[in-house]
C-alpha positions as CSV (number, residue, x, y, z in Angstrom):
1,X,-59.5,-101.7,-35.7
2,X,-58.5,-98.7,-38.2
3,X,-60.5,-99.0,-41.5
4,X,-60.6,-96.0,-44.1
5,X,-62.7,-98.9,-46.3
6,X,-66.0,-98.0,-47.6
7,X,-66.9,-101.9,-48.5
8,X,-69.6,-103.6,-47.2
9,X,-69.8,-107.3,-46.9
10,X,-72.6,-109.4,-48.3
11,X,-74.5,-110.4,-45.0
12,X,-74.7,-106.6,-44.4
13,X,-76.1,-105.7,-47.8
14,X,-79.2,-108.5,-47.8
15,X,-80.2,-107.6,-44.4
16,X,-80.2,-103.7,-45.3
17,X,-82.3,-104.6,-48.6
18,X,-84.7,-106.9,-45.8
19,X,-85.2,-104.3,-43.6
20,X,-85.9,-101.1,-46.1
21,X,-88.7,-103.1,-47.6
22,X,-90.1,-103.9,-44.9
23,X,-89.7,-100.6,-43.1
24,X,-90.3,-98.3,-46.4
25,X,-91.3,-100.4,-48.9
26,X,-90.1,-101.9,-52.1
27,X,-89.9,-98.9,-53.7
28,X,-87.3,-97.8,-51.6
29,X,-85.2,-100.7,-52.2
30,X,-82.5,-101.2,-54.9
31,X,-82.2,-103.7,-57.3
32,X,-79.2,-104.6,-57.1
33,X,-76.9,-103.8,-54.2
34,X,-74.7,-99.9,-54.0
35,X,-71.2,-101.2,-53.7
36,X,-68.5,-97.8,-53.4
37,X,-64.8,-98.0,-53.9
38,X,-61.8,-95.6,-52.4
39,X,-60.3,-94.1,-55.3
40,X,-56.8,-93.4,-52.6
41,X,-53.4,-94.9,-52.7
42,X,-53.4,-97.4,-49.9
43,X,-57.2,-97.8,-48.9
44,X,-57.7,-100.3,-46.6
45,X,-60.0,-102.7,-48.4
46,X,-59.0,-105.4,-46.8
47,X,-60.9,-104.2,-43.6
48,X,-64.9,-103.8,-44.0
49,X,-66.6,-100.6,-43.4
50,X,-67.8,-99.2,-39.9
51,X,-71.6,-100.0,-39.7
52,X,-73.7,-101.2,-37.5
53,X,-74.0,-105.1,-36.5
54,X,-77.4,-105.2,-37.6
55,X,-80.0,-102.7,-39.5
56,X,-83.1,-103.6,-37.5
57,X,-81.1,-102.4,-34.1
58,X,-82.5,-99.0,-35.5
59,X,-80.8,-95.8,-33.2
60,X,-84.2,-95.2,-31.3
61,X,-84.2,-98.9,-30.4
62,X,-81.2,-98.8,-28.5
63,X,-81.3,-95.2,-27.2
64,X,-81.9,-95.7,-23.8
65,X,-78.4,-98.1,-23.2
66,X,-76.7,-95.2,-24.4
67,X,-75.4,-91.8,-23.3
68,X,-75.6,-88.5,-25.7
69,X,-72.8,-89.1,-27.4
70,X,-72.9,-92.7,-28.3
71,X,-76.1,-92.0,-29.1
72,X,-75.2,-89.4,-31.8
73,X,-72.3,-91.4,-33.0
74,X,-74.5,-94.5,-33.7
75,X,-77.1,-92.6,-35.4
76,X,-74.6,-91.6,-37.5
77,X,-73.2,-94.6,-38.3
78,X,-76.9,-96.3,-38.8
79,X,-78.3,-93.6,-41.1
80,X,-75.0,-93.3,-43.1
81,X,-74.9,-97.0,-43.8
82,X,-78.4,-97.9,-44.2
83,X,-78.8,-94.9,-46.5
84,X,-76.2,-96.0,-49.1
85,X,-78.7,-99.0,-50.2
86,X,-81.7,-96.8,-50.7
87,X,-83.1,-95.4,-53.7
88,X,-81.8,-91.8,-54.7
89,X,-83.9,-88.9,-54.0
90,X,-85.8,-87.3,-56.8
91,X,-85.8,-83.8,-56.6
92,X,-86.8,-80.7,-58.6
93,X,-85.1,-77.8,-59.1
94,X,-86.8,-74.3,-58.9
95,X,-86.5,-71.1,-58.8
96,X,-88.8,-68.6,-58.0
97,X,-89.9,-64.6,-59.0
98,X,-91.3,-62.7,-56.0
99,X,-92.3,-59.6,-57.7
100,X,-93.2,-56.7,-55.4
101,X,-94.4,-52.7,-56.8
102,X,-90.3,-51.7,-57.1
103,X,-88.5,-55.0,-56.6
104,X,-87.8,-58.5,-57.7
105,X,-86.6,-60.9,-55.4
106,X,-85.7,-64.4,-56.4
107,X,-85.8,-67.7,-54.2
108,X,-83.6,-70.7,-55.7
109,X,-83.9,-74.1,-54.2
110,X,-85.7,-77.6,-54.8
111,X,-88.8,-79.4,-54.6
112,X,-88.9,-83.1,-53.4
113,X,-90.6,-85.0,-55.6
114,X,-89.5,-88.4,-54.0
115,X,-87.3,-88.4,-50.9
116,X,-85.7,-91.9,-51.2
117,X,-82.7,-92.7,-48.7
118,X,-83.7,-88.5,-47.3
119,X,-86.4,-90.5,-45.5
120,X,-83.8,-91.1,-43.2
121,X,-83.2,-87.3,-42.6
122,X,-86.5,-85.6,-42.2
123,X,-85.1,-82.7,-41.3
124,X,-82.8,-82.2,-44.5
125,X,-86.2,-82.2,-46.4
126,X,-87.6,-79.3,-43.8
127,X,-84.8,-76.9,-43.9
128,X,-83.4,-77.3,-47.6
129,X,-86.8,-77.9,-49.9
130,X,-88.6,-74.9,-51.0
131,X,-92.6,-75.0,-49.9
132,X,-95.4,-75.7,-52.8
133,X,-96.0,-72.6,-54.4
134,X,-98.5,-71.7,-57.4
135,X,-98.1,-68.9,-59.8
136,X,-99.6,-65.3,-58.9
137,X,-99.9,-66.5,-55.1
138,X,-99.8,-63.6,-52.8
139,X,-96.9,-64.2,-50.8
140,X,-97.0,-62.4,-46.7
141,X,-93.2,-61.0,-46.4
142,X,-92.0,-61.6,-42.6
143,X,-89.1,-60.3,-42.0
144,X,-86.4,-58.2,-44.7
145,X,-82.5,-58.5,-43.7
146,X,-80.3,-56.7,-46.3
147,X,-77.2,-58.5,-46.3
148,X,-73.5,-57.9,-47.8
149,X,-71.7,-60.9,-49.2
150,X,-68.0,-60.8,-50.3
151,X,-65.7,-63.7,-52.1
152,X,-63.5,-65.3,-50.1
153,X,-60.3,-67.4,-50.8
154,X,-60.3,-71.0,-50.2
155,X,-60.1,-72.0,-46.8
156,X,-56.8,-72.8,-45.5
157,X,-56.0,-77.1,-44.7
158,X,-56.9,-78.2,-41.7
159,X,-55.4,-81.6,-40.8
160,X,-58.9,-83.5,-42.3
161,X,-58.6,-81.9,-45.2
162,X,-55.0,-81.8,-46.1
163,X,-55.2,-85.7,-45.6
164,X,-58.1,-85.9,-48.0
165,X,-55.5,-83.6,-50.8
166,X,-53.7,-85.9,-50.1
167,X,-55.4,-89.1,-50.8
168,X,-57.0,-87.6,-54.3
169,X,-53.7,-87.3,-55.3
170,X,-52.5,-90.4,-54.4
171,X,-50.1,-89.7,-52.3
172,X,-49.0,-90.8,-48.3
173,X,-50.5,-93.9,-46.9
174,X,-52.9,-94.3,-43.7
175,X,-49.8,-94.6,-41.5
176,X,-48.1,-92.0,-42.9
177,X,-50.4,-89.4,-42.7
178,X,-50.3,-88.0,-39.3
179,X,-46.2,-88.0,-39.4
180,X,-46.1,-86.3,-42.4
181,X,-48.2,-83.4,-40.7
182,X,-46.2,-83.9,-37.4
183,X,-42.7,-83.6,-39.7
184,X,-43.5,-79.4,-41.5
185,X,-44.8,-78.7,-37.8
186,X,-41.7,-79.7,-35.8
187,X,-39.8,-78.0,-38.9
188,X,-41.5,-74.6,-38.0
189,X,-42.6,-74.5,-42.0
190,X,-46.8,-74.6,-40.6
191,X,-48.1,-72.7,-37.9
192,X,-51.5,-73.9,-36.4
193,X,-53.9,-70.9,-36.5
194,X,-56.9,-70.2,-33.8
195,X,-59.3,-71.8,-35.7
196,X,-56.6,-75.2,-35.4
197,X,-56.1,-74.5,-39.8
198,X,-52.3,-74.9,-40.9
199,X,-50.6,-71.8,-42.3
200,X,-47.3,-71.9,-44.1
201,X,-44.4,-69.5,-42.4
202,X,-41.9,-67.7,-44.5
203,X,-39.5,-70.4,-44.1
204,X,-41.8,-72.9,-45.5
205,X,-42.2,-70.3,-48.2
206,X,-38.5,-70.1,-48.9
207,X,-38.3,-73.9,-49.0
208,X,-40.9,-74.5,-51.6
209,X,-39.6,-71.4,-53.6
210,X,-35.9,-73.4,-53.9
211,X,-37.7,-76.6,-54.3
212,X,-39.7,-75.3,-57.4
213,X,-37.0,-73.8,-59.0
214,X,-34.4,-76.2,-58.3
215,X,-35.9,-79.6,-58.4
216,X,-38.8,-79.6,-59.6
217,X,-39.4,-83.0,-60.8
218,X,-38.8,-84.5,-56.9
219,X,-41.9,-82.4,-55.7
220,X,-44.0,-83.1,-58.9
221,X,-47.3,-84.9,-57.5
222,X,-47.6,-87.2,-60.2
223,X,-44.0,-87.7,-59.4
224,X,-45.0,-88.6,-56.0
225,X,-47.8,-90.8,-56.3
226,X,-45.9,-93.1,-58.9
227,X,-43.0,-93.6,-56.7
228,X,-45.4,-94.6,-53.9
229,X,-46.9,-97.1,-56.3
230,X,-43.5,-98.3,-57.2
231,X,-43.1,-98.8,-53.8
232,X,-45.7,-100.5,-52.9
233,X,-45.4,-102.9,-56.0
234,X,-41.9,-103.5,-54.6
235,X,-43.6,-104.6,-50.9
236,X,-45.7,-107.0,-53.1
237,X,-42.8,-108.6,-55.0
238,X,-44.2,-107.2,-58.0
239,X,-40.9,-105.4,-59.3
240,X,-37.6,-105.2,-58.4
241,X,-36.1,-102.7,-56.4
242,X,-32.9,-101.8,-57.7
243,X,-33.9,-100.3,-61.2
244,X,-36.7,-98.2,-59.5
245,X,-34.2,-97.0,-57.2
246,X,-31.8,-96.4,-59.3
247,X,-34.1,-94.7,-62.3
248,X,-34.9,-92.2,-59.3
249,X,-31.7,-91.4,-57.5
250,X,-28.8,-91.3,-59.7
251,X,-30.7,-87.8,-61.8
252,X,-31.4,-86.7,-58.1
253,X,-27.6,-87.1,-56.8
254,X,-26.3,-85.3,-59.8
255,X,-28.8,-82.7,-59.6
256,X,-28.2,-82.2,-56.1
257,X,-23.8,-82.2,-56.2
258,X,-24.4,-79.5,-59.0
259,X,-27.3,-77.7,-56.8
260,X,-24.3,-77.4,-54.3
261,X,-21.7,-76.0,-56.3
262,X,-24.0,-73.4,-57.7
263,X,-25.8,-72.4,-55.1
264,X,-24.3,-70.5,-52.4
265,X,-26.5,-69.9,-49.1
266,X,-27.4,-66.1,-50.1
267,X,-28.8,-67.2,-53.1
268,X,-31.5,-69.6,-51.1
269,X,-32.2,-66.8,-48.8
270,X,-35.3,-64.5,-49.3
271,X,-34.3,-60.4,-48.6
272,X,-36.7,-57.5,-48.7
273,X,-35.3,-53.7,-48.3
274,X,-38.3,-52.7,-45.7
275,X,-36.8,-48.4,-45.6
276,X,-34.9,-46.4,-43.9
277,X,-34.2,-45.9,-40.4
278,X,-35.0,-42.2,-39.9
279,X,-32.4,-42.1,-36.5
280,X,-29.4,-44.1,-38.2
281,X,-30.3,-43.2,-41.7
282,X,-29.4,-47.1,-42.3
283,X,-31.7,-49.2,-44.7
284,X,-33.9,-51.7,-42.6
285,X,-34.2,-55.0,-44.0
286,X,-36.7,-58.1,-43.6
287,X,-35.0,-61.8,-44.0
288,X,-34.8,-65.5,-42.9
289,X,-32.3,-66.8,-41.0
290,X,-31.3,-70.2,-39.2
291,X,-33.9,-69.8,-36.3
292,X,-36.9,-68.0,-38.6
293,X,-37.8,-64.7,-40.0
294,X,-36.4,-61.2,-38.7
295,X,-35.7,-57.6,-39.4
296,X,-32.2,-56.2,-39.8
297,X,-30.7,-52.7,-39.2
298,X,-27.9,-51.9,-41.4
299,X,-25.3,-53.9,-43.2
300,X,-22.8,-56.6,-42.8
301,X,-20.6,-53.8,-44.4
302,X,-21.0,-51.3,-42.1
303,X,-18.0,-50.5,-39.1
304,X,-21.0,-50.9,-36.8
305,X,-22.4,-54.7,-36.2
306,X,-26.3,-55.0,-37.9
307,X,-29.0,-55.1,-35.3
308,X,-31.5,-57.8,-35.2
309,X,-34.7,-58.5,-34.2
310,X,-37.0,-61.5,-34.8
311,X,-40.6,-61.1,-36.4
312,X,-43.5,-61.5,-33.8
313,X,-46.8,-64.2,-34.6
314,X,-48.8,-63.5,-37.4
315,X,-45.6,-61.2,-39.1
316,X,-43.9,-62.0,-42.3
317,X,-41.1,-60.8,-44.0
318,X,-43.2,-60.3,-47.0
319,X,-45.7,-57.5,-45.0
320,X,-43.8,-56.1,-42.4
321,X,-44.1,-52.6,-42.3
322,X,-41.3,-50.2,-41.7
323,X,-43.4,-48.9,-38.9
324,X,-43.4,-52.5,-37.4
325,X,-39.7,-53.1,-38.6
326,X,-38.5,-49.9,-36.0
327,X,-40.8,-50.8,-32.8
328,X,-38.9,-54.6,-33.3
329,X,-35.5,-52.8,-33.6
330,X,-35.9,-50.8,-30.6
331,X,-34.9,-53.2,-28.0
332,X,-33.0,-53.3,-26.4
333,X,-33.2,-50.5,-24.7
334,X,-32.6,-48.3,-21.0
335,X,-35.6,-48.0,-18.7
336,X,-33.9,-46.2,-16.3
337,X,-31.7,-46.6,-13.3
338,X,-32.0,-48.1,-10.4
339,X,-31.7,-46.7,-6.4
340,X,-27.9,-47.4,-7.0
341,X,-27.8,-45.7,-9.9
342,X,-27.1,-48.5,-12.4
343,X,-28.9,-48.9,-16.2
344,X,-32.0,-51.4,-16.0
345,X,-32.1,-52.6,-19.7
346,X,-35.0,-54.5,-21.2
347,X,-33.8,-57.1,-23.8
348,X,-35.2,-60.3,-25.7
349,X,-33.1,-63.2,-25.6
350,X,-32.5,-66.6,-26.7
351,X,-35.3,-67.5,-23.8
352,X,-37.6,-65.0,-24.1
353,X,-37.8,-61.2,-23.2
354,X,-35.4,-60.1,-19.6
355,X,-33.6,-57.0,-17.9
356,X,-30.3,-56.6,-17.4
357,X,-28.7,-54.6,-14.5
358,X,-24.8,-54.9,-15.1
359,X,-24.5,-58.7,-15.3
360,X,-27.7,-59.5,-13.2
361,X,-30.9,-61.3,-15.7
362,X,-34.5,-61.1,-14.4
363,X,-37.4,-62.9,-16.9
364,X,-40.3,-61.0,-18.0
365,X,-43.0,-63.3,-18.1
366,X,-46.2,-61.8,-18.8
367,X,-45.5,-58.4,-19.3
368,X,-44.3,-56.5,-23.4
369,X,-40.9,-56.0,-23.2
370,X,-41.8,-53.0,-25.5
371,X,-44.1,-51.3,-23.5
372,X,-42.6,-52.4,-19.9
373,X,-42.3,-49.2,-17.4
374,X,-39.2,-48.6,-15.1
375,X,-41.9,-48.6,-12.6
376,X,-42.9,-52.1,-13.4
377,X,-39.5,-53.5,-13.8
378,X,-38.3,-52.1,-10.7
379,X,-41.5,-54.2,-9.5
380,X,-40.1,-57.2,-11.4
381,X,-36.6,-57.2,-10.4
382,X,-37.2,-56.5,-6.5
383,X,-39.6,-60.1,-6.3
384,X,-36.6,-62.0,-8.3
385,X,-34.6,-60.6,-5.8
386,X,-36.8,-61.7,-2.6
387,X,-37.1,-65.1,-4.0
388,X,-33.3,-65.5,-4.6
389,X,-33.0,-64.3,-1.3
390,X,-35.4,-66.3,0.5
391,X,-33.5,-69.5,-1.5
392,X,-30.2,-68.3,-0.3
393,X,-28.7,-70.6,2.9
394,X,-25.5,-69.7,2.9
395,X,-22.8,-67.6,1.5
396,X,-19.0,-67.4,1.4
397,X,-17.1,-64.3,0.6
398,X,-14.2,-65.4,-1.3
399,X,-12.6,-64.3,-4.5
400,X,-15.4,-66.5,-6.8
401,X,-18.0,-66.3,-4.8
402,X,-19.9,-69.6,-3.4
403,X,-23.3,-70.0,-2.1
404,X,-25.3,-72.8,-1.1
405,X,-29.0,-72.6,-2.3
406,X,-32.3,-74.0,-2.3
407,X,-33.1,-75.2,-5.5
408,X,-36.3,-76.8,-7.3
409,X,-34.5,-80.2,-6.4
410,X,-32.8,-79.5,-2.6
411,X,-30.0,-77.9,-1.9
412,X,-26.6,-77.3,-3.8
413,X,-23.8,-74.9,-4.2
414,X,-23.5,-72.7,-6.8
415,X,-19.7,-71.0,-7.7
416,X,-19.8,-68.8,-10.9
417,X,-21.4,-71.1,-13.7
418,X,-20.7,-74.7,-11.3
419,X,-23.9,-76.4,-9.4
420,X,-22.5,-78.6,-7.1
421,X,-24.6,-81.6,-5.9
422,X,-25.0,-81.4,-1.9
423,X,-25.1,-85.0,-1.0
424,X,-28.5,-86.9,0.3
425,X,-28.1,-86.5,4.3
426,X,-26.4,-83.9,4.3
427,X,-27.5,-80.8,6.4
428,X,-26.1,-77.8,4.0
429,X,-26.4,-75.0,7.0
430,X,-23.2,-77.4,8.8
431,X,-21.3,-77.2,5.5
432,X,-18.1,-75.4,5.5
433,X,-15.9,-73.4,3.1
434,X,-13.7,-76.3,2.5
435,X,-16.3,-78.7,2.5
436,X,-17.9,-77.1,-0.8
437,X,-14.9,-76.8,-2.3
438,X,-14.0,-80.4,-2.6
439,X,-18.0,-80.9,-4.0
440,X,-16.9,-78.1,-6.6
441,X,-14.2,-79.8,-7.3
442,X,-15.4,-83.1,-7.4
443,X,-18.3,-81.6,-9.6
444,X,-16.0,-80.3,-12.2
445,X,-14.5,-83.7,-13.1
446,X,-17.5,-85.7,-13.4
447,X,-18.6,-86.0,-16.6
448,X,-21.2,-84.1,-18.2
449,X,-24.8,-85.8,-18.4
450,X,-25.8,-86.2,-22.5
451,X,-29.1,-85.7,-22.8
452,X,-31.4,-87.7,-24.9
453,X,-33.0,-91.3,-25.1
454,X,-30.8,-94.4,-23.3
455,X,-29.1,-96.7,-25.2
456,X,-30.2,-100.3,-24.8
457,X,-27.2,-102.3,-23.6
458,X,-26.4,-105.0,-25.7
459,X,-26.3,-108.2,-24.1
């Protein structure tokens, strides 16, 4: 069962009130029963709150059927319920002088008059409650640690507590929740820090910007949490859903047809004018394209094409340096040249960094392209080459040539950008030239495999 429901039924409530008077005594009880409500959108009252099956199976009673976890989690559970229909804690708050030859030192905390449902956590009272103390009492100082506190800015969402934003503001359901966070990661507008917190990428920052200035009554919380009500009074039967609807998309559609024809893509497009390149003597810019953030050399304008590079982690086009812009923009780039004599570049691509010698590609895995040696490409290349080689079976000198291979699933031949299927049972040493010609050929007219989920035949 999911339940976000904080309601507790009846049977619960008189045997919680049973067992705190007799386990504490009355004064520990309440006179009439703590009932809480969820103040979010979409609660599930419907369902009753996790608690335990009955109070008097106490956590220490049934410790020894479970392991350390269940344990914890039931205690948990227990002490949270249980404590809800307790009396409130009575506590006083102090503060205290400590007045030494040169300094003052104060001590703020509380005093526990009465502890109430703290009963339940002893060690709350320990660690938090300042000790009985009596004016001019000589005070024995143990240890001193001088320490250096700085403001810090609120803590960045994490998936608990952007669901909780969420729910004060009425907006999203249970079951919409986790989506909703799955749907601006598969976007690319969050990125999960170390620490597992969500951090908005430039895009994201783009987005909103366009959003805010553009239609700002669609994004509008209140907005928001009203149409989900709507909604959900639709589900009910409560209202009708064609003037809700339309109320809400016919300003949208017009807003958006006159979006289009005033906006053009520049004008949704954040740029920043990072410097100069000192070589080129050609301004270095930072922007966001189609596939993310990256730094551009020179202009559209200019007889020679703009370079690009893309920003690494933890760079945006709001703080990249012109130092960091340059070390981006100088791949790719010649490490040297081979026993032949022939340029070994190092290059990112579409799939991550490589070299290039003439039109041969070898991945670098774990190695920085930007700080790779000849020595260690040389290194890289020569194992691809080995492997390829040691995966080779046969080869065929003709004008395009054809090899047969040993690939990750058996054996086929390979002819410029063709992989031919070898057929099952087939021993591809015995294979001839004509043989793999008429699998190349037969391989070039079948038709292409679409990728992507199977259709359900209709029956």
């Amino acid at each position: 069962m999911r339940t976000d429901s904080t309601n507790l039924s009846e049977k619960f409530l008189t045997e919680a009130h049973v067992f705190i008077q007799k386990t504490y005594g009355e004064t520990y009880t309440l006179d009439t029963p703590r009932v809480y409500a969820k103040k979010a959108k979409g609660a599930q009252e419907a369902h009753e709150a996790i608690r335990p099956t009955d109070p008097t199976r106490t956590p220490e009673s049934v410790k020894q059927y479970l392991d350390d976890h269940q344990y914890k989690l039931y205690s948990l559970i227990w002490k949270r319920a249980v404590a809800t229909q307790m009396s409130a804690a009575e506590l006083n708050k102090t503060a205290v002088d400590i007045t030494t030859l040169t300094y003052t030192f104060r001590a703020t905390g509380q005093t526990c008059v009465f502890d109430g449902w703290l009963a339940l956590y002893p060690e709350s009272i320990k660690h938090e409650m300042l000790p009985v103390l009596s004016e001019g009492q000589t005070l024995i100082c143990e240890s001193l640690k001088p320490e250096q506190h700085f403001t810090k800015p609120p803590a960045r969402y994490s998936d608990a507590t952007l669901v909780k934003a969420l729910e004060e503001r009425g907006i999203g359901r249970p079951s919409t929740y986790a989506p909703t966070i799955g749907t601006i990661e598969t976007r690319g507008y969050v990125e999960r820090l170390e620490d597992k917190r969500l951090k908005p990428t430039d895009i994201a920052m783009v987005v909103n910007d366009l959003l805010v200035e553009h239609f700002k009554d669609i994004i509008d919380y209140d907005f928001t949490a009203l149409m989900e009500q709507n909604l959900d009074e639709i589900a009910t039967g409560e209202r009708d859903w064609q003037p809700i609807i339309a109320t809400f998309y016919h300003p949208f559609h017009e807003n958006l047809l006159k979006k289009e024809e005033e906006l053009s893509r520049g004008d949704t497009l954040q740029v920043r004018e990072i410097g100069i390149d000192p070589k080129s003597n050609k301004p270095i810019f930072a922007r966001i394209g189609r596939f993310g953030p990256f730094v551009q050399l020179g202009d559209k304008e200019d007889e020679e094409k703009p370079k690009f590079a893309s920003l690494g982690p933890g760079q945006s086009i709001q703080t990249v340096t012109l130092e960091e812009a340059l070390y981006l923009l100088s791949l790719p780039k010649v490490l040297g040249q081979t026993t032949e004599g022939k340029d070994m570049t190092v290059a990112i691509g579409k799939f991550g960094p490589y070299i290039q010698i003439e039109k041969e590609y070898f991945s670098i895995r774990e190695d920085n392209p930007y700080t790779i040696t000849l020595d260690r490409a040389k290194e890289i290349v020569k194992a691809e080459q080995e492997k390829k080689a040691k995966a080779l079976i046969k080869t065929f000198d003709t004008e395009e040539k054809i090899e047969i291979r040993e690939g990750r699933y058996g054996p086929y031949i390979k002819a410029g950008k063709i992989n031919a299927k070898i057929p099952k049972g087939t021993d591809p040493t015995t294979l001839t030239l004509e043989q793999c010609q008429v699998l190349i050929a037969e391989s070039k007219t079948k038709p292409k495999r679409k990728w992507g989920p199977k259709k359900e035949k209709s029956e």
